[in-house]
N, C-alpha and C positions, 0 to 999 in steps of 0.2 A: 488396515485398509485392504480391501480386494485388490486383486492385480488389475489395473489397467493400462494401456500401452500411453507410453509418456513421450511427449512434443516438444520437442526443442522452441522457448517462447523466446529468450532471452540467453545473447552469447556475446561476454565482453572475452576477447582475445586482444592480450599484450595493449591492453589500455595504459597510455604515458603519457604524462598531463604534466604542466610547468605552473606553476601558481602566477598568477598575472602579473609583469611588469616584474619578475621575481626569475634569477638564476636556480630558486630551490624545486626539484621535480612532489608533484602534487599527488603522482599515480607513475609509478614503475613496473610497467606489464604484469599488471593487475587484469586475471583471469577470473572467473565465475561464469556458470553456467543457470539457469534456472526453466526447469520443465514443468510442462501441466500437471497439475494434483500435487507438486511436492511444497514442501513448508522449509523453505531456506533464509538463513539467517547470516546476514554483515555484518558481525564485528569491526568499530571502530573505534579509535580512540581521538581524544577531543585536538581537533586543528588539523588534521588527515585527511577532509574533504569528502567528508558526508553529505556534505550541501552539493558540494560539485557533481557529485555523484549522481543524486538522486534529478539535478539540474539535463545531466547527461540522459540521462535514461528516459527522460521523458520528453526528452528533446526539445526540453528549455534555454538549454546549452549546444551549441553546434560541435558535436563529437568529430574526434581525426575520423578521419577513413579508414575504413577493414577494423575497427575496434570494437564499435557494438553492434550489436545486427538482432533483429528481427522476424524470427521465423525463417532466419538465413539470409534477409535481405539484409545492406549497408545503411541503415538510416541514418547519414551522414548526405547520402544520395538523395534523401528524401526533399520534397518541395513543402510548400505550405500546406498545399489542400492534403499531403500524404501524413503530413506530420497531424494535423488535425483527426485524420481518420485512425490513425496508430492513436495516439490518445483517447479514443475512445474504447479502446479494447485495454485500457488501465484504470486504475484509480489507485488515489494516493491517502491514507488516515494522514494528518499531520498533528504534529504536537499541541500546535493551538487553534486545534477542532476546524478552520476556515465557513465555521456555520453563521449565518445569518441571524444575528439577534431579535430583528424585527419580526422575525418570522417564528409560528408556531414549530415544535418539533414536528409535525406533519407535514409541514409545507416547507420546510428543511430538505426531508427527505425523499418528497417526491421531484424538488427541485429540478434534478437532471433529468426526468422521464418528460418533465413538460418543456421544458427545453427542444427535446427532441420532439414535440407531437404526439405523443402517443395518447389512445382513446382515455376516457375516465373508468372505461372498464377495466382496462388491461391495468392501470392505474393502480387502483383501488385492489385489484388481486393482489399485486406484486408487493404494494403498500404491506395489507396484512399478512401474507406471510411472511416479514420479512421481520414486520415490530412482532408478533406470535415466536418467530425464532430466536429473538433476543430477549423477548419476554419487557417487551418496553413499552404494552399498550398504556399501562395508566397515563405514560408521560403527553401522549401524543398531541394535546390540545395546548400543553403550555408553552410559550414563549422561550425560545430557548434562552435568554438572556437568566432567568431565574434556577437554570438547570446548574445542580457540582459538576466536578471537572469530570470526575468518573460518567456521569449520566451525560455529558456533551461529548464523551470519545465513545458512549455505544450510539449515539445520534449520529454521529459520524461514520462510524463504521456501518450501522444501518443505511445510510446513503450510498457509499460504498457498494452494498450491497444491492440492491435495489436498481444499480446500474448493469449488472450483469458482467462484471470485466472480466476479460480472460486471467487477468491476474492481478493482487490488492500490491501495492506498497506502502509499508506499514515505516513510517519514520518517527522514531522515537513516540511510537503513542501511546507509551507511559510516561512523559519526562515532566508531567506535571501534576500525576497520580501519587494517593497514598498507597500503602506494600495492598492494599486491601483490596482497590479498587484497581490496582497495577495486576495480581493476581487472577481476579475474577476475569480481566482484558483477555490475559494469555490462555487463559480456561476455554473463553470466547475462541477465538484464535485456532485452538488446537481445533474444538469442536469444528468449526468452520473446514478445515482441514480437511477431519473426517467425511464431510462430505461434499468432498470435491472441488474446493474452491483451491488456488493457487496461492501463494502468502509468500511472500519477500517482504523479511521484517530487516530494518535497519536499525541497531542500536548498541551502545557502549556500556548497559548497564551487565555487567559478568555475572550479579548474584539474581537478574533475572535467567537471564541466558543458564545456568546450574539449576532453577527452577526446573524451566523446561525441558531438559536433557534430562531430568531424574523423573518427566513422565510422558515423554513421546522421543519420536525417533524423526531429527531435522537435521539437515542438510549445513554445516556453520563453512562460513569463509573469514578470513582473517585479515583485515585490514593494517597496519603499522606503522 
């Protein structure tokens, strides 16, 4: 990568968390940082509160106070209409793709632009560059319900994209891949990387995770 000056997005400080109705702690000042352009990865291991986590950070979960912040704000402090507006500067891949069956893979992916209003032009730009950089034009007319799991997680991550977020979280969006199709994802991923997109991947798999450290250079935190 070229050097560009890097933004504090995302700062969990001394995050501690009790697992509900339960004396056992879920999170013991659990730290992570995540800046613009970098490619950071959460190790966790299964029942350590990867859901909770990712529930936190998106403020699906009402987080303590002073623990996660926002561009240095507490969003803990935040109200509805704030928390609505911070979720738009994310998006999340999830393991079982969240796409709409009924719908074409084009109309998947344009989903969240028309959501928001925006012209058919701006549309239809943003449209193709985005299946051109995944290379997923043939797909774009089929129903996704007919799509493998591999071709439903670049449809997803193509949405993802096309949304423009300041930064992807990626939770476990191999956990339903074969090595093949798991492979070609992280390939996606890094390339994505490369140019400038922001990436917080969460996932338990260690012989992925040794993949990617044997050919780029990311950020890991360690969950237990």
């Amino acid at each position: 990568m070229t050097k560009r000056e890097h933004q504090l997005l995302i700062d969990v400080k001394d995050l501690t968390r009790w697992y509900e109705d339960s004396p056992y702690v879920l999170f013991d000042k659990f730290n992570f940082a995540l800046y613009s352009w970098d490619f950071t990865i959460i190790m966790w291991k299964s029942g350590c509160g990867k859901s909770s986590l990712v529930k936190l950070l998106i403020g699906e979960k009402k987080c303590p106070a002073r623990s996660i912040y926002y561009k240095r704000e507490d969003i803990s402090r935040y109200g509805d209409d704030e928390i609505q507006f911070y979720r738009r500067k994310l998006w999340i891949i999830f393991q079982d793709y969240k796409l709409i069956n009924s719908l074409s893979v084009k109309d998947n992916i344009t989903y969240p632009l028309r959501i928001y209003e925006l012209s058919d032009v701006i549309i239809k730009e943003k449209f193709q560059s985005i299946v051109d950089e995944l290379k997923i034009d043939y797909l774009v007319d089929y129903p996704v319900k007919y799509l493998s799991g591999g071709e439903k997680q670049k449809v997803s991550l193509a949405r993802a994209l096309i949304h423009d977020p300041e930064f992807i979280i990626a939770d476990e969006p191999t956990w339903n891949l074969d090595r093949e199709h798991t492979q070609q994802l992280w390939d996606i991923l890094i390339n994505l990387n490369k140019s400038w997109n922001t990436i917080l991947l969460i996932t338990h798999d260690i012989h992925l995770l040794n993949y990617i450290k044997n050919k780029y250079k990311v950020n890991i935190f360690q969950m237990s």
